[in-house]
C-alpha positions in Angstrom: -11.5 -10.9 14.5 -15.0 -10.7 13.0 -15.5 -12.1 9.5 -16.7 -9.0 8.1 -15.6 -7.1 4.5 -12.8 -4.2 5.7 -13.1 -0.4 4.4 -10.6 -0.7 1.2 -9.4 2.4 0.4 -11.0 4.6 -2.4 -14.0 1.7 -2.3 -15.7 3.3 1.0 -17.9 5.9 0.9 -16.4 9.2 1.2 -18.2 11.9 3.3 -19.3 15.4 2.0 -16.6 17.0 3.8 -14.0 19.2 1.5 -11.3 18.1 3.3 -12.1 14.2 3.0 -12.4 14.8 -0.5 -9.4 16.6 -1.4 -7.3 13.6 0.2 -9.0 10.8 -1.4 -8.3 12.0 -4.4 -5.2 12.7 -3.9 -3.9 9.7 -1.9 -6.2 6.8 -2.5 -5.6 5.3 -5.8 -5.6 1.6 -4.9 -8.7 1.1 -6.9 -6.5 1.3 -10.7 -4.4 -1.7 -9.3 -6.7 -4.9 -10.8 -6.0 -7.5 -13.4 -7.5 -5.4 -15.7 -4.3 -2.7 -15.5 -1.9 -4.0 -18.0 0.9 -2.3 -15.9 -0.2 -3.9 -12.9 -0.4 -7.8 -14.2 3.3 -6.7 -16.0 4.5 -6.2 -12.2 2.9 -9.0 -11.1 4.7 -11.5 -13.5 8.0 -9.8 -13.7 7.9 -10.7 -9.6 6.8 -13.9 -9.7 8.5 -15.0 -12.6 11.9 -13.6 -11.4 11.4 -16.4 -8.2 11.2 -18.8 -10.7 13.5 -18.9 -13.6 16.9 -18.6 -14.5 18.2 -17.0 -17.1 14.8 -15.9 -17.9 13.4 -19.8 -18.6 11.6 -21.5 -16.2 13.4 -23.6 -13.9 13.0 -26.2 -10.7 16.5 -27.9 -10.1 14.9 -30.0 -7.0 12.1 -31.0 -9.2 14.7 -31.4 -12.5 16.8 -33.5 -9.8 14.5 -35.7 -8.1 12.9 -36.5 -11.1 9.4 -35.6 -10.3 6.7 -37.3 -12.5 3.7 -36.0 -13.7 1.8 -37.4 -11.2 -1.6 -35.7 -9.7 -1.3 -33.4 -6.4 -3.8 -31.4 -4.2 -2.8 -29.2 -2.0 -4.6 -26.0 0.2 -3.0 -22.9 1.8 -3.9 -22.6 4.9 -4.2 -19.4 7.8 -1.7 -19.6 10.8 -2.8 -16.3 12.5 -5.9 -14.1 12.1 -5.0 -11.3 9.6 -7.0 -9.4 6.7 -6.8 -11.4 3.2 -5.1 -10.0 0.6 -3.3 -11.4 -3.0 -6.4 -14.0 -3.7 -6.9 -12.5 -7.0 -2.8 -12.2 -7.8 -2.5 -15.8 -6.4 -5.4 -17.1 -8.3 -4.0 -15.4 -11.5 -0.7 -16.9 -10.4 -1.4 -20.5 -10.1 -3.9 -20.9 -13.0 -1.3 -19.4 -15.5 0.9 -22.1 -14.3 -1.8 -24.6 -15.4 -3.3 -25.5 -11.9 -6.7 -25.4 -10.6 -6.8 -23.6 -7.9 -10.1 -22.6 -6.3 -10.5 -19.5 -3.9 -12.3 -20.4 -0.3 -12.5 -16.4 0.9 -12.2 -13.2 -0.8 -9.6 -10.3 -0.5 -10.4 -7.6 1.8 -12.2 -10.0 4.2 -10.6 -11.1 7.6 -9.0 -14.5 8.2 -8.7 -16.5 11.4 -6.1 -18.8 12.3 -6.8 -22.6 11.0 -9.3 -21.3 8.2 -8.6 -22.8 4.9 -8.2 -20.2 2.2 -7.4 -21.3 -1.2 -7.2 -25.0 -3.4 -5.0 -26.1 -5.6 -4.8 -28.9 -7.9 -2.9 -30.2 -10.9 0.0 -32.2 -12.0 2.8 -32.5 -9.1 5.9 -30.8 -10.9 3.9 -28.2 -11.7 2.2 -27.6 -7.7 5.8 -28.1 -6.2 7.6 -25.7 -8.7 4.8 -23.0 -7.8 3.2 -23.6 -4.8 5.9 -22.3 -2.3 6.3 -18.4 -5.2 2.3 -18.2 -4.7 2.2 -18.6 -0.9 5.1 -16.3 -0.3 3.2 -13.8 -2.7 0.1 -14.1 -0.5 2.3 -14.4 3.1 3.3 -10.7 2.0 0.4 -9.1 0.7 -1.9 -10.8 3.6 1.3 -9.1 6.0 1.1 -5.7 4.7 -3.0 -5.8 4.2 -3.2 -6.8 8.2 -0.6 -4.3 9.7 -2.1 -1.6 7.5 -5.8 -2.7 9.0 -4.5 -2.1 12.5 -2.5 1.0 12.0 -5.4 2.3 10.3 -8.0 1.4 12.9 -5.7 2.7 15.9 -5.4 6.2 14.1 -9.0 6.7 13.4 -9.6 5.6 17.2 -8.1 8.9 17.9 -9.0 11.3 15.1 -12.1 10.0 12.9 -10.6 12.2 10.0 -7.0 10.8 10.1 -5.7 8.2 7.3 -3.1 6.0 7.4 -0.8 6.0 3.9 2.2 4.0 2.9 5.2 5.2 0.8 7.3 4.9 -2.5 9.3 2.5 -0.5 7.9 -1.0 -1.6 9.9 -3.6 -2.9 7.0 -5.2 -4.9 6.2 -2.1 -5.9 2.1 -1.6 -6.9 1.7 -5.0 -5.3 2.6 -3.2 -2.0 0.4 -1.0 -3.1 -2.4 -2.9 -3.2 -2.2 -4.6 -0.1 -1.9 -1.5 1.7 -5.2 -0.5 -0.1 -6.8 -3.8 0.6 -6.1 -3.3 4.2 -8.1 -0.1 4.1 -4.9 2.1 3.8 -4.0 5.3 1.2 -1.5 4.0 -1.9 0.2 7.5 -1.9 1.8 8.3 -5.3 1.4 5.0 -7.7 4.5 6.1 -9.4 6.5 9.4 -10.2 4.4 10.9 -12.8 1.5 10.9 -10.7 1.6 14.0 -8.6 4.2 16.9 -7.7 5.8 16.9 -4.9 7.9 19.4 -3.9 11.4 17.7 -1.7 14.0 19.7 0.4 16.5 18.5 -2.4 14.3 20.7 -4.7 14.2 23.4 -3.0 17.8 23.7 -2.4 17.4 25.4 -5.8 15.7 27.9 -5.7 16.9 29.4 -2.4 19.1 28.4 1.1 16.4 29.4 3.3 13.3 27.0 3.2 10.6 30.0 3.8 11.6 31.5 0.8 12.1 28.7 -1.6 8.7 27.0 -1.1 6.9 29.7 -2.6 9.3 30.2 -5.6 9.0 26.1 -6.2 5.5 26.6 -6.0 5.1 29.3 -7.9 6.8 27.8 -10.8 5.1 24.2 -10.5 1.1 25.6 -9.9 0.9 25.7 -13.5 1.6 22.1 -14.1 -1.3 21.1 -11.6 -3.8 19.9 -14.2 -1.6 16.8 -15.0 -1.0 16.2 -11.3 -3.1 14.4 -8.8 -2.2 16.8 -6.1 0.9 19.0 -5.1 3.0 18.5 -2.2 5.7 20.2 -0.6 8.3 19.2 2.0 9.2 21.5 5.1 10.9 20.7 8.0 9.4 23.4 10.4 7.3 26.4 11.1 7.9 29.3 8.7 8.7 26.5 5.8 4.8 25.4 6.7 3.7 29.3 6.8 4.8 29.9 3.6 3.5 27.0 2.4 0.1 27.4 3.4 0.4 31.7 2.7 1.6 30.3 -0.9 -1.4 28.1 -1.7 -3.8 30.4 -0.7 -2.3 33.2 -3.4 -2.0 30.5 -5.6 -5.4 29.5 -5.0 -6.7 32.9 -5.9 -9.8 33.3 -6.6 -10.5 30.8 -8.8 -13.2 29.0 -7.6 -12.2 25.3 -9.7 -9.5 25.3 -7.7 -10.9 25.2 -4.4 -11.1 21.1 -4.5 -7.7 20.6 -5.6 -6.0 18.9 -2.9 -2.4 20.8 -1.7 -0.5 19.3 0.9 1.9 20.0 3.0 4.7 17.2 4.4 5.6 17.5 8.1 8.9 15.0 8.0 10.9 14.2 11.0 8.9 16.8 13.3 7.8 15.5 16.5 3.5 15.5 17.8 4.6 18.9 19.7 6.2 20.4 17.0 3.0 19.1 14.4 0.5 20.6 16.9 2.1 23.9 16.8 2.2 24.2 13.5 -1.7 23.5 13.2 -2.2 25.9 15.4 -0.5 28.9 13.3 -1.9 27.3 10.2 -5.1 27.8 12.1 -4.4 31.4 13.4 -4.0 32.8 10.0 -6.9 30.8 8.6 -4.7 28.8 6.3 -5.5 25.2 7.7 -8.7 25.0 5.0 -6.3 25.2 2.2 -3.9 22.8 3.0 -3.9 18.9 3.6 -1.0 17.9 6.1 0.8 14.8 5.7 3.5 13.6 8.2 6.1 11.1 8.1 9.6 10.2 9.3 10.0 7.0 11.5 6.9 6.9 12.7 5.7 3.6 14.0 2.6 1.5 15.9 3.7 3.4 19.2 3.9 6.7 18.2 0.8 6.7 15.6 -1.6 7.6 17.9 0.1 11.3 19.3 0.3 12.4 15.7 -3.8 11.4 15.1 -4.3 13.4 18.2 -2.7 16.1 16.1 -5.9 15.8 13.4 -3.8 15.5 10.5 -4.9 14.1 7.7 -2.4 11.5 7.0 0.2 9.8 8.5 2.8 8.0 6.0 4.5 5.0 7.1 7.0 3.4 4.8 7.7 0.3 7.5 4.5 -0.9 6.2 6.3 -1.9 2.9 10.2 -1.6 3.1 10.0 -4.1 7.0 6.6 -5.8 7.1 6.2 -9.0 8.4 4.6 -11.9 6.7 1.4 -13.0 7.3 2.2 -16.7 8.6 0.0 -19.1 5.8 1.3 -22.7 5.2 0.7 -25.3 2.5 -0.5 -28.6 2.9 0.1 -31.1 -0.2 -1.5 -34.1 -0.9 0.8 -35.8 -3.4 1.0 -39.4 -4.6 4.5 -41.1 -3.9 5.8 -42.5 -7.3 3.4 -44.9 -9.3 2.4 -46.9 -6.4 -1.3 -44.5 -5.3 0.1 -44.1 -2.4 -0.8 -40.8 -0.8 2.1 -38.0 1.3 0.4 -35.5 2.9 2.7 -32.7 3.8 2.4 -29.6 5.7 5.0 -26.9 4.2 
């Protein structure tokens, strides 16, 4: 893998198209989660600080047990595999607050190769051993979701230049998740639930039994609210919910010309390539596809990515990037002097 900066999100530039437009700003929002976004270092420390205390005060039984002095340590993190580089700035944030040094050797974004040396730390030994193995598990996981959000996104626009890979609500760090995703070049989706309406089959189910004839009731009553919303979305399971959809949006739409660029999607879940492609098709037939944005999602993994892309949607959500990554495989190497005598342990963790 080339050392070269990767595409992050709403940071690349986004082409003139309509279309490309309308889903950036709908589903790329990975730029708002920085240091500088209160909510975002709250997250941050309410994760890391939860792997470290008890009680809510600090606490390190095997350091408290062994009776660690405050003697000096080094220590680097280190890359096992090639992968794309993501949590430097949390980690950094991380380690400093817990009064090390710590001194960043790449930047996020970039890509990594196996045996490069990414970030060094330095400080008094209780402190390094009570927080170096919270901060590399931080960065195992962000680096993990960053890299398999790379590839997923690369394979998709292999096959459709237009199609974007997204992750879910489903994130067990939360915006951390988030921001890997985004740092691997992927959409964030929603940040949170007061950021866009979207429209579920749960909701539905009260306005009407049949799908075709809810969606444009729901829609009807939540196209007012738009202007606090980053986009609106709605759920359906198969043709005719998609037809009305699309028929609905395009009444909706009117013609009011400021709402031309506001992005309204429609969610494909659980259908299968065929069943997608047909439903682009009639979208097509009755000239609704420039109105809409289509989203799918529902179990969709590496091997089936590339048959929905071929579909030309315009994003593909995939909450196994979040809820069942896999680690990034970093390690620690610690330089720590054994007891009063100088003499140096060097340790790989």
């Amino acid at each position: 893998m080339a050392r070269t900066q990767i595409p992050q999100g709403d940071l690349v530039s986004i082409p003139s198209s309509s279309r490309e437009s309308r889903l950036k700003s709908a589903l790329f929002h990975g730029g708002k989660l920085t240091l500088e976004n209160p909510d975002y270092v709250r997250m941050l420390q309410a994760l890391t600080e939860a792997l470290q205390s008890v009680d809510g005060e600090p606490c390190d039984l095997t350091c408290s047990a062994l009776g660690i002095r405050r003697g000096h340590a080094q220590a680097s993190i280190l890359a096992n595999e090639p992968g794309v580089m993501a949590g430097m700035a949390e980690g950094l944030y991380f380690y400093t607050y817990h009064g090390l040094k710590a001194k960043s050797l790449t930047a996020d974004g970039q890509a990594i190769q196996a045996g490069q040396e990414l970030l060094r730390l330095e400080g008094q030994a209780e402190l390094l051993l009570s927080s170096e193995r919270v901060g590399l598990n931080l960065l195992q996981r962000m680096c993990g979701i960053a890299t398999a959000t790379h590839r997923l996104a690369e394979a998709a626009r292999k096959r459709s230049a237009h199609t974007h890979v997204v992750v879910t609500r489903k994130t067990p760090w939360g915006l951390l998740d988030k921001r890997a995703a985004h740092l691997g070049g992927g959409g964030t989706h929603r940040l949170g639930l007061g950021d866009a309406i979207l429209i579920k089959s749960n909701h539905l189910r009260l306005f009407a039994v049949q799908e075709a004839e809810a969606v444009p009731l729901a829609l009807t009553k939540a196209w007012s609210e738009r202007q606090k919303a980053a986009f609106i979305e709605v759920e359906v399971t198969g043709l005719e919910g998609a037809l009305a959809a699309g028929r609905a949006f395009q009444d909706l739409r009117g013609t009011d010309a400021k709402s031309d660029s506001y992005p309204c999607l429609i969610m494909l879940d659980n259908r299968s390539p065929g069943e997608v492609a047909r439903i682009i098709a009639a979208l097509r037939a009755e000239s609704l596809w420039d109105n809409v944005l289509i989203e799918v999602s529902g179990g969709i993994s590496e091997e089936t990515l590339g048959a929905y892309a071929d579909c030309e949607v315009d994003a593909i959500s995939i909450g196994a990037l979040t809820h069942s990554c896999r680690a990034l495989d970093l390690r620690s190497k610690l330089d720590i002097k054994a007891g009063d005598s100088g003499r140096v342990v060097r340790k790989d963790a």
